[in-house]
C-alpha positions as CSV (number, residue, x, y, z in Angstrom):
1,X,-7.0,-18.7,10.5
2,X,-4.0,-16.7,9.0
3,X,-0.9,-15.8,10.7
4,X,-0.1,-11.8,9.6
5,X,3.8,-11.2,10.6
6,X,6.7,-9.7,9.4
7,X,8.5,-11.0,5.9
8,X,11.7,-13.1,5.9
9,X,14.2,-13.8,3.3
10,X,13.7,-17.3,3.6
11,X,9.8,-16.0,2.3
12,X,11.6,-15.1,-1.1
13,X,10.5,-17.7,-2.9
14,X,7.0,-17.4,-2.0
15,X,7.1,-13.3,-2.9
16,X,8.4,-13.9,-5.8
17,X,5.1,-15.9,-6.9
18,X,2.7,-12.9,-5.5
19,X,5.2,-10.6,-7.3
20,X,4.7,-12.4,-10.9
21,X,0.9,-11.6,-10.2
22,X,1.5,-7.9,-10.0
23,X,4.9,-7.1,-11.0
24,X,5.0,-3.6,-9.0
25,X,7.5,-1.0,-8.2
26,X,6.8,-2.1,-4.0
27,X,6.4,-5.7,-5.8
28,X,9.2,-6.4,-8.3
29,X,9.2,-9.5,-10.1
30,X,12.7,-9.1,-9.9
31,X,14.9,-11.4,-7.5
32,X,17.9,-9.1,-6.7
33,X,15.5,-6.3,-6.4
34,X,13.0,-8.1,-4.3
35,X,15.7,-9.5,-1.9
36,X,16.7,-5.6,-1.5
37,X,13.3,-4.6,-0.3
38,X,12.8,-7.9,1.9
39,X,16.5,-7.1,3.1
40,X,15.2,-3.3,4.1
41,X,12.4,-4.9,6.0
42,X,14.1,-7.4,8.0
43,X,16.3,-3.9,9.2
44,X,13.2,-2.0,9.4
45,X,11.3,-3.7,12.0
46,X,14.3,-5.0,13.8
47,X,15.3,-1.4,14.4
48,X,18.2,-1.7,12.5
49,X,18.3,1.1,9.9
50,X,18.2,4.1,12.4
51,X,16.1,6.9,10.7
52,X,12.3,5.8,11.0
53,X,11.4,7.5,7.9
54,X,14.1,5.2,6.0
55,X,12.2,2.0,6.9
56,X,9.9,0.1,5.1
57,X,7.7,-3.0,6.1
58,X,6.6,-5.8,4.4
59,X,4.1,-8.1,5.4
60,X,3.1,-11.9,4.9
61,X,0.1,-13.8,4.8
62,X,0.9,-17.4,5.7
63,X,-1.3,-21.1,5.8
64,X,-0.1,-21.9,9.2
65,X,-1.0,-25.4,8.4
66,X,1.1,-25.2,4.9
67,X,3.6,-22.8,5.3
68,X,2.3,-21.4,2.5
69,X,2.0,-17.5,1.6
70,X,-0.9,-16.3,0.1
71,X,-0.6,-12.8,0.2
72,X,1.6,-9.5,1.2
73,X,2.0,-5.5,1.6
74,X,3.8,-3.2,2.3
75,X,4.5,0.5,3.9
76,X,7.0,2.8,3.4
77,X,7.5,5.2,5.7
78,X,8.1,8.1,3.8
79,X,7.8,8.3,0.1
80,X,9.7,10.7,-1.5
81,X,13.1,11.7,-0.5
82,X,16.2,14.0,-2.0
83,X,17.8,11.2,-3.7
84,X,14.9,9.3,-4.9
85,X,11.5,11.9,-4.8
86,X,7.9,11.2,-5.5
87,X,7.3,11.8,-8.7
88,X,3.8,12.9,-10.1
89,X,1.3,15.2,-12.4
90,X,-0.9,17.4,-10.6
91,X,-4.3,17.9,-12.4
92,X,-5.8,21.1,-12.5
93,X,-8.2,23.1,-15.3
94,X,-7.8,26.0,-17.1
95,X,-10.9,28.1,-18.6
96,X,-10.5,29.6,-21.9
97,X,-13.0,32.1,-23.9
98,X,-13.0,33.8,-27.2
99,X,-15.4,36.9,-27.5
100,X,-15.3,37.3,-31.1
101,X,-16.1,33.2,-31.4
102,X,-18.2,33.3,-28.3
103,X,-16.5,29.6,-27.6
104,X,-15.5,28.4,-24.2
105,X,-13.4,26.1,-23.0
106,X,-12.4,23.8,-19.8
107,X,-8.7,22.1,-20.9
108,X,-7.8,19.5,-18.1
109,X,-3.7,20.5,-17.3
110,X,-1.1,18.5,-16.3
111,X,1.8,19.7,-14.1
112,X,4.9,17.7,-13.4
113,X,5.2,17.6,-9.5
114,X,7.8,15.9,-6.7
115,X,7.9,15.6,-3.3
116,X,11.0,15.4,-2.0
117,X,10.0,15.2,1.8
118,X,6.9,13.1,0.9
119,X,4.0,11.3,2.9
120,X,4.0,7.4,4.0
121,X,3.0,4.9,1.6
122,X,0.8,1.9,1.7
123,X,1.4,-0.3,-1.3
124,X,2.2,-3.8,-2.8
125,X,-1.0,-5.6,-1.6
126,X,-0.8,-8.6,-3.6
127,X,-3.2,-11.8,-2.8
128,X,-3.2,-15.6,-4.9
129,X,-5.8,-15.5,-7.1
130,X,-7.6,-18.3,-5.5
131,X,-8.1,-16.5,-2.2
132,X,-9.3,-13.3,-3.3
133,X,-12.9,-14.3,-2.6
134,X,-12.5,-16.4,0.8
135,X,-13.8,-16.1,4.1
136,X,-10.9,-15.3,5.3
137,X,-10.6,-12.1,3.5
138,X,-6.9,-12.3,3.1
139,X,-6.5,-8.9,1.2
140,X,-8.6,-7.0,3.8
141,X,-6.5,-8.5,6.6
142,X,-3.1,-7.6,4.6
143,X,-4.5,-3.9,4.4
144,X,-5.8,-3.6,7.9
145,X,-2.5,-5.1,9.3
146,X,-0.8,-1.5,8.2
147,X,-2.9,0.4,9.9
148,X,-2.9,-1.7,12.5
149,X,1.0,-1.5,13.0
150,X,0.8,2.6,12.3
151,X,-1.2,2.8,15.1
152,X,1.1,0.8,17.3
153,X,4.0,3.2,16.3
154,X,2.6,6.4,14.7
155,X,5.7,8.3,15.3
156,X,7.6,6.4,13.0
157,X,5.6,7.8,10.0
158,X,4.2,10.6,8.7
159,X,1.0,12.6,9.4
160,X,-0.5,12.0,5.7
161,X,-0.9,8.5,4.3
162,X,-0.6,8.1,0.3
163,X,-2.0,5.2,-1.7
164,X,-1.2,5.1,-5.5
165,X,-3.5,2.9,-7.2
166,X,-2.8,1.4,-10.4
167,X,-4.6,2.7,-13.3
168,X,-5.3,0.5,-16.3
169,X,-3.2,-1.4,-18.5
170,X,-4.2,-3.6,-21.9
171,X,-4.1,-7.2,-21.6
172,X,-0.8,-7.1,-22.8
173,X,0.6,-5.0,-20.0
174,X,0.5,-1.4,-21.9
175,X,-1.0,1.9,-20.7
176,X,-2.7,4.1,-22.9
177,X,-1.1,7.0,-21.4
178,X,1.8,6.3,-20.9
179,X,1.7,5.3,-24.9
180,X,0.9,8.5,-25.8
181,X,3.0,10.5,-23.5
182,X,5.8,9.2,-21.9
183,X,7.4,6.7,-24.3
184,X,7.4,10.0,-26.9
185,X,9.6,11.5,-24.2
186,X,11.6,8.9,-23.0
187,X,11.8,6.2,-25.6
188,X,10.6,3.5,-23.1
189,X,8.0,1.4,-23.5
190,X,5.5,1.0,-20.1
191,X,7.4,-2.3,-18.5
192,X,11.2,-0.7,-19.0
193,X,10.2,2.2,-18.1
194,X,8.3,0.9,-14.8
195,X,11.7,-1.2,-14.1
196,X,14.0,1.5,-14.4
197,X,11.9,3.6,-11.9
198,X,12.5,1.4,-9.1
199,X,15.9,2.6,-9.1
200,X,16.6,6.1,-10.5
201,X,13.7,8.5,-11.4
202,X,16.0,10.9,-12.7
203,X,15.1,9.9,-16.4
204,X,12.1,11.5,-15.5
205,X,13.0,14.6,-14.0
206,X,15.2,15.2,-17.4
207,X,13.3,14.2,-19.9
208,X,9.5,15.0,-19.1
209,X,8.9,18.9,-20.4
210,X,9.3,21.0,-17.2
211,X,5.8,23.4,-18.1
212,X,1.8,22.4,-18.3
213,X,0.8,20.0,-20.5
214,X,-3.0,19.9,-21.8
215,X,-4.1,16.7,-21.8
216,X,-6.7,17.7,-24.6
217,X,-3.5,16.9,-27.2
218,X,-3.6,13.8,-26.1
219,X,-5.8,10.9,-27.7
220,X,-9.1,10.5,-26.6
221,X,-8.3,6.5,-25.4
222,X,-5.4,7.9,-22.9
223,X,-7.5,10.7,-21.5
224,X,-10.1,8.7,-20.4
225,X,-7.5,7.0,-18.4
226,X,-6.5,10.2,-16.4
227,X,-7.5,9.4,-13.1
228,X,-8.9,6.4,-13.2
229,X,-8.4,2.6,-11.1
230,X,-7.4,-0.1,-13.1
231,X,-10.0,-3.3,-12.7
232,X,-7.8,-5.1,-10.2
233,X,-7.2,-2.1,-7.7
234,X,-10.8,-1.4,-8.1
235,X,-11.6,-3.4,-4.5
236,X,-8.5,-1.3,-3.4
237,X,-10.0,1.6,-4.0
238,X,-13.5,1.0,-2.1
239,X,-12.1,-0.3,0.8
240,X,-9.9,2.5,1.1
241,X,-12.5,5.5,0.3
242,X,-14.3,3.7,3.1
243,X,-11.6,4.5,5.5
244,X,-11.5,7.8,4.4
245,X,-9.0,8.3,1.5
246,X,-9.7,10.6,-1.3
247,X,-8.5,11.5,-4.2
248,X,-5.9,14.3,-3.8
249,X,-6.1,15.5,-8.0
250,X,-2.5,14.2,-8.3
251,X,-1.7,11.3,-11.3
252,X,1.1,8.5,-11.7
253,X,3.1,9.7,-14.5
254,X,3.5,6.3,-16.1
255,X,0.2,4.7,-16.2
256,X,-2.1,8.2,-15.1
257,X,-3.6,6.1,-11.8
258,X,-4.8,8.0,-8.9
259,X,-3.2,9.1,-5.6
260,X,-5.7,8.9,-2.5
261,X,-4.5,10.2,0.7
262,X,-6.1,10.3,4.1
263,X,-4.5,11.7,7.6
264,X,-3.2,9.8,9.8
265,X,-4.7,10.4,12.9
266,X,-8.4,10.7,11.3
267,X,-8.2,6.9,9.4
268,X,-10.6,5.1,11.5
269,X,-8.8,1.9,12.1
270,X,-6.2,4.6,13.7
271,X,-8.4,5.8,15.8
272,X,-9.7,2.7,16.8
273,X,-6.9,1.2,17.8
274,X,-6.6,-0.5,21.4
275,X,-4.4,-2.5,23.8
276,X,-5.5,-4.8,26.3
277,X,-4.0,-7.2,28.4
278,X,-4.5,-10.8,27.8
279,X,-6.6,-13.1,29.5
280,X,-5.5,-16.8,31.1
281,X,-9.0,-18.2,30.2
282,X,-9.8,-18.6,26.4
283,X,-12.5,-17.5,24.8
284,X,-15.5,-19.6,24.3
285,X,-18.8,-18.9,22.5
286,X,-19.3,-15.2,20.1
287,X,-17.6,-12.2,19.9
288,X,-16.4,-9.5,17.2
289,X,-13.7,-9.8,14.9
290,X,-11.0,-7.9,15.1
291,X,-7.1,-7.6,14.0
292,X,-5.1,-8.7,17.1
293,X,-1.3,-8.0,17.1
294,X,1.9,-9.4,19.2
295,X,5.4,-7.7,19.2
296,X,8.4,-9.5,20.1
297,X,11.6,-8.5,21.4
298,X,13.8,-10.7,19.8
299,X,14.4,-13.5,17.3
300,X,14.5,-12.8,13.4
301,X,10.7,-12.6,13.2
302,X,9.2,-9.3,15.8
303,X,5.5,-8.8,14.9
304,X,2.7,-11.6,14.3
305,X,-1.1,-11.0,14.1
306,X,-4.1,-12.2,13.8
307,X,-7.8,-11.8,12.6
308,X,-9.2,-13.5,15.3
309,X,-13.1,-13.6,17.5
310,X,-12.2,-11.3,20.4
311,X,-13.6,-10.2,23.4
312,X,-12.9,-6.7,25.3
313,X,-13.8,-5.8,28.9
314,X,-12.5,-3.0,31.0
315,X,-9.3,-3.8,29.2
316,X,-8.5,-7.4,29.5
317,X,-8.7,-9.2,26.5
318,X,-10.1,-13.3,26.2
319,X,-8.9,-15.0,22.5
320,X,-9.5,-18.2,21.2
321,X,-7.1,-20.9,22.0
322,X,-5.8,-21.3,18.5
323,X,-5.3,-17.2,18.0
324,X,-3.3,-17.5,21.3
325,X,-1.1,-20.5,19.9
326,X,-0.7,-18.5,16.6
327,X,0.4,-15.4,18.1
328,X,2.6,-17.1,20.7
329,X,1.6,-14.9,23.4
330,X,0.7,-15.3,27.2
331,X,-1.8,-14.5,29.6
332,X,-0.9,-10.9,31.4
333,X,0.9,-9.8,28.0
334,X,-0.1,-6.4,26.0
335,X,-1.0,-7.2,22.6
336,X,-3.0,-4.8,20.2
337,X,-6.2,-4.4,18.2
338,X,-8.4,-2.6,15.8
339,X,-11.8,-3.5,14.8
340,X,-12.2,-6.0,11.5
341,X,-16.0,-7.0,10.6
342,X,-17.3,-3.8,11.9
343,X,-15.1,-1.7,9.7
């Protein structure tokens, strides 16, 4: 069993392995840059940084037994701000005809967008290598555990949810779109460019040409990339387009990969969502799985969960010994669920 709770800096150390793996912009594998955004958490679910929308969350997977982290992700309450807005190409299609050639055309378009007053974010879901396959399902528990916590305190984000899911890269780390669009603008190559974003988009903003672009001047190897999930977020992808994300016809502007979105309210983890009180005797024998969560008023750490066997009646809930030991809770407390294996 795997403890889900809230990231530390004394996890650095272990982040900084799942970050080598992805090497994100929610992900850095950058030290200074990673301590920021595990500094921001700390505040954020503390309660520190006042503004909900300014927090973001990260989350750990730990090996009770080891100590050991083998996985994280992340939300950001709002992506997309003033100082630092979401930047992205809208896809649309224009029609062309010619009478006197009797030839017709559909050009795909590209149209540099931002949101400045943007939606939540799910994002930096990283798990070891060696775990991706497990029974424990580590990845679909570091997913579910955002929801999960969303439902717990929807009015701390927004009503849309965004995911941006990588799109694909050579095995030496390039995109084939970015290649043959925005290093001709911006005189970057992929992995500076991705760096420098973390900080200042403003490069961007500048630099990229302000009108459509038709992607038909591009080559044919970075078209076919438009769009499309990179082999590694491809598990990403199903699991979220089976909670009801779609594709929203929007594009990363560095490596063309897809923006899915999904409301709120309608994800079906959301709306699953319950709290029960739990029980002094634990459970014994079958029940469903399900994601079972703990806050905690104070102390560095302030959320822990669990996927766990669980059993619901009339609002009392009866847990395994060991899920109860994990989460550190006691009978008559109010923790939280969703469903797991039947979603």
């Amino acid at each position: 069993m795997l403890l889900l709770r809230d990231a530390q800096l004394s996890d650095l150390k272990g982040l900084a392995a799942l970050a080598a793996e992805l090497d994100s912009v929610n992900l850095p594998d950058d030290p200074r840059a990673l301590g920021q955004i595990v500094g921001r958490s700390v505040r954020s679910f503390t309660g520190r940084i006042e503004d909900p929308l300014d927090r973001a969350y990260v989350f750990v997977a730990e090996a009770p037994r080891t100590g050991r982290l083998v996985g994280t992700s992340m939300v950001i309450a709002k992506h997309g701000t003033h100082e630092s807005p979401c930047t992205f190409f809208t896809v649309s299609e224009k029609e062309h005809y010619s009478s006197s050639l009797d030839r017709h055309f559909r050009h795909t378009i590209l149209s540099l967008g931002y949101h400045f007053d943007g939606p939540t974010e799910i994002g930096g879901l990283v798990v070891r290598p060696e775990t991706r396959r497990g029974a424990e399902k580590a990845g679909k528990q570091l997913s579910f555990v955002r929801f999960l916590y969303m439902a717990m305190h929807p009015g701390r984000f927004r009503d849309t949810v965004l995911a941006e899911l990588m799109g694909p890269l050579t095995p030496g780390g390039k995109s084939a779109f970015w290649e043959a669009f925005g290093r001709g603008f911006t005189g970057l190559d992929y992995q500076a460019a991705d760096r420098l974003s973390r900080e200042n988009k403003e490069f961007i903003q500048q630099l990229f040409p302000p009108f459509d672009v038709y992607a038909s001047l591009l080559p044919l190897a970075a078209r076919r990339t438009l769009g499309v999930v990179g082999q590694k977020a491809r598990p990403v992808q199903a699991m979220l387009t089976r909670l009801g994300f779609r594709f929203v016809n929007r594009i990363d502007p560095f490596d063309g990969g897809p923006h899915y979105e999904a409301p709120l309210a309608g994800i079906p983890l959301v709306k699953a969502y319950r709290t029960a009180t739990l029980e002094e005797a634990p459970l014994r024998g079958d029940a469903p799985g399900r994601l079972v969560a703990r806050t905690l008023a104070r102390g560095p750490s302030r959320f822990r969960a669990v996927r766990t066997p669980a059993r619901l009646t009339a609002g009392r809930l009866a847990l395994p010994a060991e899920a109860t030991r994990l989460l550190g809770a006691r009978p008559g407390e109010t923790l939280h669920l969703v469903p797991f294996d039947q979603a």
